[in-house]
C-alpha positions as CSV (number, residue, x, y, z in Angstrom):
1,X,0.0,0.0,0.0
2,X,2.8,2.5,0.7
3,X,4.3,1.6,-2.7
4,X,1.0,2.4,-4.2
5,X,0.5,5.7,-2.4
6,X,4.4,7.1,-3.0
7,X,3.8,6.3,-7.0
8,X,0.6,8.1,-7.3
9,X,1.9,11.0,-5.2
10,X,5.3,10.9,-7.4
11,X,3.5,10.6,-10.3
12,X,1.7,13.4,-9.7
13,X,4.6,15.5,-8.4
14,X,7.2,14.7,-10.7
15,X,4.9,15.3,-13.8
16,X,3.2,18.9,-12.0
17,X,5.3,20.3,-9.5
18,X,7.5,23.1,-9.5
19,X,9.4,20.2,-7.1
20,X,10.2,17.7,-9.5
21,X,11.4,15.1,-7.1
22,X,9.8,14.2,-3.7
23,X,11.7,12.8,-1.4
24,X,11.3,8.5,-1.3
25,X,9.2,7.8,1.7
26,X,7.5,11.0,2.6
27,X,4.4,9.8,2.7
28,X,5.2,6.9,5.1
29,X,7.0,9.6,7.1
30,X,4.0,11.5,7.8
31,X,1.8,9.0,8.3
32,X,4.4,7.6,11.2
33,X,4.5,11.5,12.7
34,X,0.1,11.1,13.0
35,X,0.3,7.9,14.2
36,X,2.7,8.9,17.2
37,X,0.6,12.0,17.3
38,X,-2.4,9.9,18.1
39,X,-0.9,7.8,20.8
40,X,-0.9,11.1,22.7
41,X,-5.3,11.3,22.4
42,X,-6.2,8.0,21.6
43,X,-5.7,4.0,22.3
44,X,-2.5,2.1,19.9
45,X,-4.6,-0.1,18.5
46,X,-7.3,2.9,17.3
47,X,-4.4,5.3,16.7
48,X,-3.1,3.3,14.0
49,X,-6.6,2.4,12.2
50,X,-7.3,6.4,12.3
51,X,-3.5,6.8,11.0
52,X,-4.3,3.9,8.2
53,X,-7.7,5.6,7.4
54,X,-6.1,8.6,6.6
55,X,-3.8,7.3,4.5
56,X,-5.9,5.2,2.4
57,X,-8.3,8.6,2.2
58,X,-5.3,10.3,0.9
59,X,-4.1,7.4,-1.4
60,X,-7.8,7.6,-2.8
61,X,-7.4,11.4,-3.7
62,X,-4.3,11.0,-5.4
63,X,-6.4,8.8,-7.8
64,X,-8.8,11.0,-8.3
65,X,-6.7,13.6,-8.9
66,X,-4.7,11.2,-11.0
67,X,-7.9,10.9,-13.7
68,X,-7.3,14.2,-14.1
69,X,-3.7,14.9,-14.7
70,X,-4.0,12.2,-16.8
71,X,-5.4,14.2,-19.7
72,X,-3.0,16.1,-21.8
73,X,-5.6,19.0,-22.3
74,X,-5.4,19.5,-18.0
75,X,-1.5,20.2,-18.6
76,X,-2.2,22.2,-21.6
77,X,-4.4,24.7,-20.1
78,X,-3.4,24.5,-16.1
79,X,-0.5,24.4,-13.4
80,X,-0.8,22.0,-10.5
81,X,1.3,22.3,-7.6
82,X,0.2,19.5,-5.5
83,X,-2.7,21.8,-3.5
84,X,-4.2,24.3,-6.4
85,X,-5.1,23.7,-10.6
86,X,-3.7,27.5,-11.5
87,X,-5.6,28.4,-15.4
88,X,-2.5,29.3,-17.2
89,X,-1.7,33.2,-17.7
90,X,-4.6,34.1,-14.5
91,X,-4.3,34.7,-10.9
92,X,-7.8,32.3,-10.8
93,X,-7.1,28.9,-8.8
94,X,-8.9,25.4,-7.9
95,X,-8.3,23.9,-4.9
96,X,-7.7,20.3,-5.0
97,X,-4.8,19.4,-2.3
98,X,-2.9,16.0,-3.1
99,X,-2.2,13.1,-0.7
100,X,1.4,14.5,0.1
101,X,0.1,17.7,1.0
102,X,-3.1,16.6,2.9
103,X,-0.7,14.9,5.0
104,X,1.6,17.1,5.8
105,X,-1.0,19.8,6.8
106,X,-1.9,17.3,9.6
107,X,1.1,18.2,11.1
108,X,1.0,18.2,15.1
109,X,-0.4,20.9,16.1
110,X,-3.3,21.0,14.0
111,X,-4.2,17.4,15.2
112,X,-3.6,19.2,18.8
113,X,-6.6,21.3,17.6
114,X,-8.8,18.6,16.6
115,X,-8.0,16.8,20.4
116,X,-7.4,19.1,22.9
117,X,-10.2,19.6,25.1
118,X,-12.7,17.2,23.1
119,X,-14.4,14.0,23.2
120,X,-12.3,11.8,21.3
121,X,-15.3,10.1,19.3
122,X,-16.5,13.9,18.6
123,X,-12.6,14.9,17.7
124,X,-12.4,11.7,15.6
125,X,-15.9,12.8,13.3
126,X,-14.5,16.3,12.9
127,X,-11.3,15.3,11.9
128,X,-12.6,12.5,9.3
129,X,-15.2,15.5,8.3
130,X,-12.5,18.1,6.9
131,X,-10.4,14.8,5.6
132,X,-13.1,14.0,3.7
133,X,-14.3,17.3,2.3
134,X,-10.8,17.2,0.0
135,X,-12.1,13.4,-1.1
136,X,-15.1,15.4,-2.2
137,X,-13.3,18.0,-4.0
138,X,-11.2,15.8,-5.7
139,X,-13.9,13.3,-6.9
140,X,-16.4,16.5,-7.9
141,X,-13.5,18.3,-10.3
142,X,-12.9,14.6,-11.6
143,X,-16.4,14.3,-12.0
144,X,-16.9,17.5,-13.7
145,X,-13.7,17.6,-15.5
146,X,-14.6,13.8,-17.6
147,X,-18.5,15.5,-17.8
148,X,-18.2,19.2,-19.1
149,X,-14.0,19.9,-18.9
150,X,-14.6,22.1,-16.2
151,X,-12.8,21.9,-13.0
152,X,-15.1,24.2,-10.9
153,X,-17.2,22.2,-8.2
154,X,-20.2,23.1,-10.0
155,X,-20.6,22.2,-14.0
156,X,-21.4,24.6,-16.3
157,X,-24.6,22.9,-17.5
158,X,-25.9,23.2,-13.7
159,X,-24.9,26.7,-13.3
160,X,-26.4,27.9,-16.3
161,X,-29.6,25.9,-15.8
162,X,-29.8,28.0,-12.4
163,X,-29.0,31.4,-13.5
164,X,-32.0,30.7,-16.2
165,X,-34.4,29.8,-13.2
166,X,-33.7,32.6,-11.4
167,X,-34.4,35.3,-14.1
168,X,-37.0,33.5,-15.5
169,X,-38.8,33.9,-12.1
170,X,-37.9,36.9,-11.6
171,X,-39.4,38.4,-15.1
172,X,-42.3,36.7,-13.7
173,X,-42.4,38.9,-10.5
174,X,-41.3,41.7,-12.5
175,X,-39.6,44.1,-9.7
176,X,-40.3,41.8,-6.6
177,X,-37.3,39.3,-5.6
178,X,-38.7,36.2,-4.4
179,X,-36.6,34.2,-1.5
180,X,-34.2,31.5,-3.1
181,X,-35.0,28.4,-3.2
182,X,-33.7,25.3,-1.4
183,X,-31.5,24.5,-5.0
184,X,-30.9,28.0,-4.8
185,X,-29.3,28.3,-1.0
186,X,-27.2,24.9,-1.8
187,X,-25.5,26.1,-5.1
188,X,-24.4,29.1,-3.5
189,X,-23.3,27.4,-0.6
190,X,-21.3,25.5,-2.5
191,X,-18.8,28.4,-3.4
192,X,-19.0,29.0,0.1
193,X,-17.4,25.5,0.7
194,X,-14.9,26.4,-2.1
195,X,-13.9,29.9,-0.2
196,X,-13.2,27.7,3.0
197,X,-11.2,25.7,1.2
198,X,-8.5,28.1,0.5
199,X,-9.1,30.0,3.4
200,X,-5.7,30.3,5.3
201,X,-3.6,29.0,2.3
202,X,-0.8,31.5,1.0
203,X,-3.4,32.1,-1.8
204,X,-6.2,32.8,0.3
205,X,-5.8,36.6,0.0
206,X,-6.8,36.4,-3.3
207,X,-10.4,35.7,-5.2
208,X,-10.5,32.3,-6.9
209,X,-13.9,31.7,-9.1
210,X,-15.8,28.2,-8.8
């Protein structure tokens, strides 16, 4: 399994990165430093099936993300560092962070945040949460990159669609702005969950569109 995990991450790095060589073992590195980490909070025997179940999550984005890089047209058109898909010749961005770099954001004191002071059952469901919100992201801009060669969380087909509904109803109303609807409230939440996403990153001072 760590063979597996350090050639997708590789593969990705080598082909994407301004770093064209990652270090041999990094991954297994990390995932050592959060299992040691999680002695401190947690029983050995559940430490190192949380530290397993993060690396397979991670091992499971880098093939996500793989399907993508995969496709001459993604290398053609973007930059991927390992964390964002950068359009060529903007300042736009995706985020989409790779196993290596999930990892190594776990570093200690973050998982410090996610025990200190909690429940370990509640600390264990929060941390699995944000883990799995960057599966999400990477399956979604695979999802929607094979589907409409987008990379945004939303495809252009749905966003459209909605942008119609909404004027449509409103020429109805004429002036009057009726309440969004339940579709409504969850697309635009959805840039919301893409804002968090970058939120404390070195690029987070900047706008990124969907």
């Amino acid at each position: 399994m760590a063979d597996r995990f350090e050639k997708s991450s590789l593969g990705i790095a080598v082909v994407n990165s301004p770093s064209l060589l990652e270090p041999l073992g990094r991954a297994q590195r990390h995932r050592d430093r959060i299992q040691n980490k999680l002695y401190e909070f947690l029983p050995a025997q559940e430490a190192r099936e949380i530290a397993t179940q993060i690396y397979d999550l991670c091992l499971g984005v880098d093939e996500e993300l793989g399907k993508i890089l995969k496709d001459p047209l993604v290398g053609r058109f973007y930059e991927y560092d390992g964390r964002f898909f950068t359009p060529r010749g903007t300042g736009l961005f995706h985020v989409a962070f790779d196993g290596i770099h999930i990892l190594a954001w776990l570093e200690n004191s973050v998982l410090e945040t996610f025990f200190r002071g909690r429940e370990k059952r509640v600390a264990i469901r929060w941390l699995l949460e944000e883990l799995n919100r960057h599966a999400w992201v990477a399956r979604i801009r695979r999802m929607n990159w094979e589907e409409s060669g987008t990379l945004g969380l939303v495809s252009d087909e749905v966003f459209n669609a909605i942008i119609k509904d909404i004027r449509e109803r409103r020429r109805q109303v004429g002036e009057g702005l009726p309440p969004l609807s339940p579709e409504e409230q969850a697309f635009f939440r959805s840039f919301e969950e893409e804002m968090r996403d970058y939120i404390g990153t070195d690029k987070g001072q900047h706008f990124a569109g969907p």
